[in-house]
N, C-alpha and C positions, 0 to 999 in steps of 0.2 A: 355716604360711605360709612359702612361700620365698622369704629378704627380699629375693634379688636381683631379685624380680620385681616391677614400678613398676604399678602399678594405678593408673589412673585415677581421679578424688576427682569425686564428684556434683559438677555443677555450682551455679549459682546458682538457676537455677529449680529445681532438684532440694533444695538445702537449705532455702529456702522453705515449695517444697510439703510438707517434712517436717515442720519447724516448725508449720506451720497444720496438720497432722496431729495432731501431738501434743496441742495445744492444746485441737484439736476434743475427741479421748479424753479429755483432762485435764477438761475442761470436764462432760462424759457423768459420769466416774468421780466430781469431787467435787460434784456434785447427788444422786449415788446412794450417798453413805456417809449423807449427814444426814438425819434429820427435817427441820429448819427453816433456817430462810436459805437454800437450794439456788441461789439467784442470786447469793449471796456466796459460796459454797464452787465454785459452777463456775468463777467470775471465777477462785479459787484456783485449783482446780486445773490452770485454764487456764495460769494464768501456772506454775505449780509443772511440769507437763510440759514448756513450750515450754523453757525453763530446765535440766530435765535432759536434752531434745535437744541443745541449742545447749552443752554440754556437754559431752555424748557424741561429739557430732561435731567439738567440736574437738581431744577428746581423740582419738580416732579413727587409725589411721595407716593408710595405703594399703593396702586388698586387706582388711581387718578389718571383721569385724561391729563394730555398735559394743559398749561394754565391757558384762561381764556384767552389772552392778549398772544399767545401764539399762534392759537389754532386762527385770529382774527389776520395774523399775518400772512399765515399759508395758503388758508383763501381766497384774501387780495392775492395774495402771488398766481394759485392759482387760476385766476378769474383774469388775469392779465392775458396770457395768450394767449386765452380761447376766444376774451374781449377782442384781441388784435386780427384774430385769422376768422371773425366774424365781419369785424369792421372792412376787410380786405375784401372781402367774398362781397357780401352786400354795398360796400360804400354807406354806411349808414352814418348821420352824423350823431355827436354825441349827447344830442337827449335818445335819440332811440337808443343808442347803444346802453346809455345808463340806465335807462326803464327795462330793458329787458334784461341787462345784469342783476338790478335789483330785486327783478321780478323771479329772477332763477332762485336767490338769496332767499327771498321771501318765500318760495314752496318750498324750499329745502327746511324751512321753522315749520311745517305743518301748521302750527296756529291762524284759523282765519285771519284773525287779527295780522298776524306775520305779511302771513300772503297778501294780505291788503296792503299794507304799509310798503312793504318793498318796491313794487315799482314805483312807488312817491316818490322815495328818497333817494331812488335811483335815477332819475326824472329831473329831480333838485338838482344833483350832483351835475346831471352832463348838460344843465342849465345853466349853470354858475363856470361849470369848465368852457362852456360859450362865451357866458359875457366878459368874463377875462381874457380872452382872447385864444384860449387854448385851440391846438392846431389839430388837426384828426389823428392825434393818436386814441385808439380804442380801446386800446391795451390798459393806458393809463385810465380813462375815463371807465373802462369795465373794473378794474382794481381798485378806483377809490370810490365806486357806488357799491360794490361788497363790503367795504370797510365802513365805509358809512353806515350805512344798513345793520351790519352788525354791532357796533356802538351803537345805537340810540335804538335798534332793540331790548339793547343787552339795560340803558337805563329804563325804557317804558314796564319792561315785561321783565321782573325780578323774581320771579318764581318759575323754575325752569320744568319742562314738562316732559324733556325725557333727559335722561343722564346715567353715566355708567354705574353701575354699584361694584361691580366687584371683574375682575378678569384672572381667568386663569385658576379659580380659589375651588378647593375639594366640596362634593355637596353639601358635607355633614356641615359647613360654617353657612350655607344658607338654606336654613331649614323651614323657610317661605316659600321655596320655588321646589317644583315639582319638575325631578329631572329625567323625564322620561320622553326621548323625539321618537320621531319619526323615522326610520330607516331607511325610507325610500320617497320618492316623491310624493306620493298621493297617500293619504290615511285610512279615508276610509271604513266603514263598519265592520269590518273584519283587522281592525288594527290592534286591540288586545292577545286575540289567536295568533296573529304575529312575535308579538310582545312576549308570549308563551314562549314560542318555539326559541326564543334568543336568551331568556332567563330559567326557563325552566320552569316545575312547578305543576300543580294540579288547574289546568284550565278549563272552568267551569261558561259554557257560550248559555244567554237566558237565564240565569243563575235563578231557582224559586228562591222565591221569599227571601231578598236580601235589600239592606236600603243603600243610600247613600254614604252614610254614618255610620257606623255599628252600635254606636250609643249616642244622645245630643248629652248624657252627662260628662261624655268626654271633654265636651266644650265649656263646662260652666267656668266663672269667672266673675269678678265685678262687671257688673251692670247685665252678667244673664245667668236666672237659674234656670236649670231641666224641670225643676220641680213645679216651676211658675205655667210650663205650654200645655196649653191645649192637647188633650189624648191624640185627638185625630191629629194634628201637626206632627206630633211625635212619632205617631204612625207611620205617617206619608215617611218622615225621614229614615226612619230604622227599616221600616218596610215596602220603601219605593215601590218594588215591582208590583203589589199590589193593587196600584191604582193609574190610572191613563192620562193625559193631560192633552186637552185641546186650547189652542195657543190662538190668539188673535193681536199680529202685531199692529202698533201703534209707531209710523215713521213719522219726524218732522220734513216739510218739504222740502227744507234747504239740503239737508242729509242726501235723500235720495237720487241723484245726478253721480255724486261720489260712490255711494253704495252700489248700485247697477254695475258702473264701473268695476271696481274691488271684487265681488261678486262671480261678474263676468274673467275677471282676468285674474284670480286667486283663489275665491272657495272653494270653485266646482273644480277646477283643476286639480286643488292640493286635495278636495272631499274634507274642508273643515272650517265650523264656524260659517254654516248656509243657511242663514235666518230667511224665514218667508220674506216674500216684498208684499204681501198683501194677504186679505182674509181668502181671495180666492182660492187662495196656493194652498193652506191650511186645510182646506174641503178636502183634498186627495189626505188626512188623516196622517198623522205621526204613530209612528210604533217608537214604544220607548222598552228599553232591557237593559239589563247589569251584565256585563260578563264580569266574572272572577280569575286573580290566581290565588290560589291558597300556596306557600311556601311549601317545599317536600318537611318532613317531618315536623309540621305544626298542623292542627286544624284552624288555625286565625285568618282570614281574607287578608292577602299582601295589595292585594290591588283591587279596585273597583272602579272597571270603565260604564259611565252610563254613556248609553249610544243612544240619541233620538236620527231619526230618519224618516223620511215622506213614505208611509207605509205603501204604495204604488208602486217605486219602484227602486227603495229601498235607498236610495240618496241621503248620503248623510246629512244632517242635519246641524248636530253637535257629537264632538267624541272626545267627552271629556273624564280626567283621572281624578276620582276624588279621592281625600288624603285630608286625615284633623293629624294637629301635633299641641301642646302645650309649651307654653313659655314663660316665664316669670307669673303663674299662677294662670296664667286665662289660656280657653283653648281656642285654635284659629281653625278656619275649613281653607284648606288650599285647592286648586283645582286646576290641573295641567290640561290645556289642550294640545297634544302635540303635531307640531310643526315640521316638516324636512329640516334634521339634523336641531332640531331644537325644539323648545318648550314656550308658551305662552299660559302664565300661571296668576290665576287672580286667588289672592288670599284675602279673607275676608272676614271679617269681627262679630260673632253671634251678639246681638243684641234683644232684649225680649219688650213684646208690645204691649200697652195697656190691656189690649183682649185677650193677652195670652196667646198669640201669636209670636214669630219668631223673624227676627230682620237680619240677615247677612247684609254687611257693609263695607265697602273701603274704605268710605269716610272714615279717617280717625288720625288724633294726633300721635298715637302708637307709630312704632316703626317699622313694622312688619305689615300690616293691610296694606294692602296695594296692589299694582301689577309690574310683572317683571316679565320681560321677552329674553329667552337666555339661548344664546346656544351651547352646545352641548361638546366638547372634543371626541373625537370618535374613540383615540387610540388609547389617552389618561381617564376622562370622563369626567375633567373638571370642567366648571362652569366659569363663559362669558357675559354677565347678565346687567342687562339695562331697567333702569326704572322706570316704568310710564306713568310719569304721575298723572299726566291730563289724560287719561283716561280713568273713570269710575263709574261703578256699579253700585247696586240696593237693590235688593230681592226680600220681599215682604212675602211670608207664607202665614195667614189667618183662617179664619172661619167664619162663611157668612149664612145667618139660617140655615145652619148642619150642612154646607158643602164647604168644601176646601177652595181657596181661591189665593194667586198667588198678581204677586205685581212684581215684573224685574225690571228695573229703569235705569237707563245708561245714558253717558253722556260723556264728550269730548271735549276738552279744554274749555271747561267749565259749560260748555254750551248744551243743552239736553237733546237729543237726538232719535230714542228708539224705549219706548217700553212696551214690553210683553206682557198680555195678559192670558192667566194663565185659570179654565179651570180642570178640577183634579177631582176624578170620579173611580170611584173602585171602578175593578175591570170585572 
């Protein structure tokens, strides 16, 4: 979180409704650990939850989830009834019910790793609730293999991979995220022309001769000068539409089972972020264009969507907003892809290559490289924005015996997944 930024604190009706939230869970959860009494242990656990809300939130400091050890409570709370009316339905005893508690735990961390571990420890748990003699409650056995799981994830894996930055906060305090959604469900190559008609503005569709950047000197800084790239690098970036790019991607296999998935049930739907599955796909050609808007009373480019698409049949591909800004001396490339009702924004650190080439990075220990998923409020247009650290990019644009050739390599919690290879030929 960046403390200089003031987040606004729920209000009254907001702490409330959480409270009676909590209460309700609390109330669900300890009916569903016990045999007997169940209207004495809900009373409990009614009060037992609403208590480590009213806690949590006082503890709480502007722009913050609330603290780990509560969210680890709610949970377990939560994971207690749905433990119980699984156990009931099924009859399962308590190692299945605690592997497949853990196993819920463990895909909710996205981290393979995560996902691995959870059913262990879920496993462990309704192992141990066996050999002590524990009776079928599921409830309980579902609620303390979520707790568990959560603890000794939370010691293994101390570098968290996604987490909130900011809720609620006006654009201008985070000027790494590109706040521009989606209006509707699907995006699409016609999403700038949209983007016109809701801001205004001179909207130019195929824009000639404009690039990505309007300068790369906009970006210099320690460790990249503009003076240092390659003409043609420079080129390619100030004057994108000049040149064409044929893409040959590079999946890992473990990747691909996920991706098909994702793919199937998100890209082509929302029409963003459709990366080829193969060289085959690539053969039907990409068409790549700038749209523009230029602001009313300025000639300066306000926006710049590069749109690639399978030239066949016109299938987005990528529709992404690019955007450089400056900050304590260095300049960043941000890049929006947007999302229904929200933005998915990779900022990224120009870095320059021994050939005079140019490397865009997440890597860095700066605080701005990175990716953020935000959504967006319709009716203020302040931003909700999460940080995805385990996800990163590197995009290498060089020259190899006078052609332009580019490497963008990505990789998920820590693990490398998919590079594009790209080459770039005038059109």
């Amino acid at each position: 979180m960046i403390a200089s930024e003031p987040v606004r604190r729920p209000g009254g009706r907001d702490r409330v409704a959480g409270l009676v939230f909590a209460a309700a869970v609390g109330a669900l959860a300890g009916a569903s650990v016990v045999r007997r009494r169940r209207g004495r242990a809900a009373v409990a656990g009614a009060v037992a939850l609403a208590a480590t809300e009213a806690v949590a939130r006082t503890r709480q400091r502007p722009g913050e989830v609330p603290p780990w050890w509560s969210r680890v409570v709610m949970s377990g709370a939560v994971a207690a009834p749905v433990g119980w009316l699984g156990g009931r339905v099924t009859d399962a005893g308590p190692v299945a019910v605690g592997t497949v508690a853990g196993a819920v735990a463990g895909a909710f961390g996205l981290r393979p790793q995560k996902v691995a571990l959870g059913p262990v420890v879920g496993a462990a748990v309704g192992a141990a609730w066996r050999s002590a003699g524990g009776g079928g409650q599921a409830g309980a056995v579902a609620a303390g293999a979520v707790v568990a799981f959560r603890v000794v994830s939370a010691l293994l894996f101390r570098d968290a991979q996604v987490g909130l930055l900011a809720a609620g906060v006006p654009a201008g305090q985070l000027p790494f995220v590109v706040p521009l959604e989606a209006r509707s469900r699907y995006v699409g190559t016609g999403y700038v022309r949209e983007l016109a008609e809701v801001i205004g503005g001179d909207y130019r569709p195929d824009a000639p001769d404009v690039g990505i950047v309007a300068s790369l000197d906009d970006l210099a800084g320690p460790g990249f000068d503009p003076a240092d790239v390659e003409p043609l690098v420079r080129e390619f970036y100030e004057h994108t539409t000049r040149f064409r790019l044929d893409i040959v991607p590079e999946w890992r296999l473990w990747v691909r089972p996920g991706y098909l998935l994702y793919r199937t049930l998100v890209a082509r739907p929302v029409g963003q972020a459709n990366v080829p599955m193969n060289q085959r796909e690539t053969v039907r050609g990409v068409r790549s264009h700038i749209d523009t808007i230029t602001p009313d009373g300025t000639d300066v480019i306000g926006v710049r969507g590069w749109i690639r698409s399978f030239a066949d049949t016109d299938e987005p591909i990528y529709v992404g907003i690019y955007t450089t800004y400056r900050h304590e001396g260095r300049g960043y490339v941000s890049v929006g892809f947007p999302v229904p009702q929200g933005s998915f924004t990779a900022t990224l650190l120009p870095r320059s290559r021994p050939d005079h080439g140019l490397v865009l990075t997440s890597h860095s220990e700066l605080p701005h490289p990175g990716h953020y998923l935000t959504y967006i409020d319709p009716g203020t247009r302040d931003l909700t924005t999460l940080s995805v650290a385990g996800f990163a990019e590197r995009l290498d644009v060089y020259t190899k015996d006078g052609e332009l050739r580019a490497e963008h390599a990505f990789s998920l919690f820590g693990l490398p997944f998919l590079v594009l290879h790209y080459t770039i030929r005038r059109k």
